[in-house]
N, C-alpha and C positions, 0 to 999 in steps of 0.2 A: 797157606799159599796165598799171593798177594794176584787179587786180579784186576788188570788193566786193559785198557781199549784201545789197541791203534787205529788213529784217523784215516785207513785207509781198507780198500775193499780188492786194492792189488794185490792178486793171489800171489806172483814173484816174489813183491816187496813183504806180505804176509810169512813168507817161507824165509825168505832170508831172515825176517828178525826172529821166528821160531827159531832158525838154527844158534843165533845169537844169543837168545838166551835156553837153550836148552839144558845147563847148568845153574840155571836159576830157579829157584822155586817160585816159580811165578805163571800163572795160568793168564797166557795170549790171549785175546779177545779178537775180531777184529768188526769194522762193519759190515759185513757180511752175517756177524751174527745180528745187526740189527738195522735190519731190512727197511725198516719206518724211517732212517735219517732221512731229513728233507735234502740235507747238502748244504754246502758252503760257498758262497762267493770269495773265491781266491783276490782278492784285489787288491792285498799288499804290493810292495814296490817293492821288496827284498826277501830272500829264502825264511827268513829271520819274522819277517811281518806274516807271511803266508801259513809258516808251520804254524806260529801259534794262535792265528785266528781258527785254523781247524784244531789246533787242540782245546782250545777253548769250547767251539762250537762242539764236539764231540762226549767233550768232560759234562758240561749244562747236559745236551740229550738225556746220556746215557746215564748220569748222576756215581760213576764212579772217576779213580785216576785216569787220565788219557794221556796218550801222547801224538805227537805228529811229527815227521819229517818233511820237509821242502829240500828238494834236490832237483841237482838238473847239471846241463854243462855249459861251462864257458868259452870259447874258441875265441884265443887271443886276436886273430887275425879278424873275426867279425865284431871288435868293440863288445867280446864277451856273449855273444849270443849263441844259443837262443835261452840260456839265462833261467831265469823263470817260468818261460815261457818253454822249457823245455817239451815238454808233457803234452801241451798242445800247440807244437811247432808242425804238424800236418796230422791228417785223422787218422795214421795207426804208425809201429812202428817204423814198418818198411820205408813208408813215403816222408817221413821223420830223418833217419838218413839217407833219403834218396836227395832231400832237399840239402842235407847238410852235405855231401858229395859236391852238389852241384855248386852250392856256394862258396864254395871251396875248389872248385878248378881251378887250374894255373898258380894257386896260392903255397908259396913254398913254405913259410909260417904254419905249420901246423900244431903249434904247441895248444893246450886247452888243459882245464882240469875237469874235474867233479867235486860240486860242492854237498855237502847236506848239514841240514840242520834241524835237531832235533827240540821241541818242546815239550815239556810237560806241564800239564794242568792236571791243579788238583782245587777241587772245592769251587769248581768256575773260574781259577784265573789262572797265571802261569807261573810256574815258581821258578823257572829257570832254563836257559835254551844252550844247547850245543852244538859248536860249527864242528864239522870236519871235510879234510878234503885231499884228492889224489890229483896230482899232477902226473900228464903223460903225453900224449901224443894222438892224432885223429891220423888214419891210413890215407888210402886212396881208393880202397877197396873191401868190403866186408871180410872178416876171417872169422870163425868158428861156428858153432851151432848153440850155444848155452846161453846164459844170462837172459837181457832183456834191452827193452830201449837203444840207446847207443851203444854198448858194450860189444858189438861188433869190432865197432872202428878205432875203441881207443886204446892203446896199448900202456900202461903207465912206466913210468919213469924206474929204470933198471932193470927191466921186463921184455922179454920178447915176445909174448902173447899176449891176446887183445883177453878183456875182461870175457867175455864169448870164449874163448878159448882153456883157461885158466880154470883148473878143479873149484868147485865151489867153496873149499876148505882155505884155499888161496884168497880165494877174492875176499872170505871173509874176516881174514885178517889184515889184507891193505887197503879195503875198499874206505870211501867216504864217508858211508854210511858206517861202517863197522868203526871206523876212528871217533864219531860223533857219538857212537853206540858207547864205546867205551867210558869217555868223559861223563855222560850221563849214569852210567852205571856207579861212576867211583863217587858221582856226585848222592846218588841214593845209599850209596855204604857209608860213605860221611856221614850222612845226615838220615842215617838209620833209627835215631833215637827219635830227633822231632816226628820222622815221619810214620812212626809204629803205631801198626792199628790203620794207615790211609793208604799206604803202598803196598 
């Protein structure tokens, strides 16, 4: 069984990729199992720079494979925000879309996507990163109880229910993160031979 770190201590985002790979023989790590991380300054300029300075920083720590996702959403109508900045767009989720509501009044534009991007570092540096991403739609008003972050308000594209709303077996076949999951996955079956014995 191959064991890897994700660069994240988000019990949500921890669950979701358990369930992602729960056909893998691969034993989940995450930080949470290691308490000592000092942490990461995020201060890339794109999903792409961010994931893999925490994969990085995570792979050095912990001295085995990591990996990290950078996600967040874009709303066409606010020149893409809150972007990267998703995460800390206000100090919990509530007030996160309470802000993105408000910024969004009167604005009939409501299109936005989800983006995520996944890196992997192995040996201290990254061997390779994956975007994925769901386009859909931001409400006017919250609907369901599930998910997490936005997942309220966004409905995606050929969908009547917001990601909140949607069995988790749904979301985790059209989500973002599950599309970016995947490419990384077919990338580690390719390249099963170079990576035996580190993955």
């Amino acid at each position: 069984m191959s064991y890897i770190v994700i660069a994240s201590a988000n019990a949500h985002k921890v669950e979701e990729y358990r369930e992602l790979l729960k056909d893998q023989d691969v034993d989940l790590h995450s930080l949470a199992d290691y308490p000592g991380f000092p942490g990461v300054e995020e201060d890339g300029k794109t999903f792409t720079e961010n994931a893999s300075i925490k994969a990085v920083a995570v792979c050095k720590y912990c001295d085995v494979p990591a990996f990290a996702d950078d996600s967040g959403l874009e709303v066409m109508a606010l020149d893409g925000r809150p972007g990267i900045h998703s995460a800390r767009y206000a100090e919990n989720d509530p007030a996160r879309r309470a802000k993105l509501l408000k910024e969004l009044e009167g604005v009939t534009d409501r299109r936005a996507r989800f983006v995520c991007v996944i890196a992997i570092a192995m040996n201290g540096e990254v061997i390779e990163t994956f975007e994925g991403e769901v386009k859909g739609t931001i409400l006017t008003e919250e609907r369901g109880e599930g998910g997490f972050g936005y997942d309220p308000l966004f409905v995606p594209d050929g969908y009547d229910q917001t990601f909140a709303e949607m069995p988790q077996e749904l979301k985790n076949k059209i989500s973002h993160r599950a599309e970016a999951f995947r490419k990384a996955m077919e990338f580690i079956e390719e390249q099963m031979s170079v990576l035996d014995g580190e993955f």
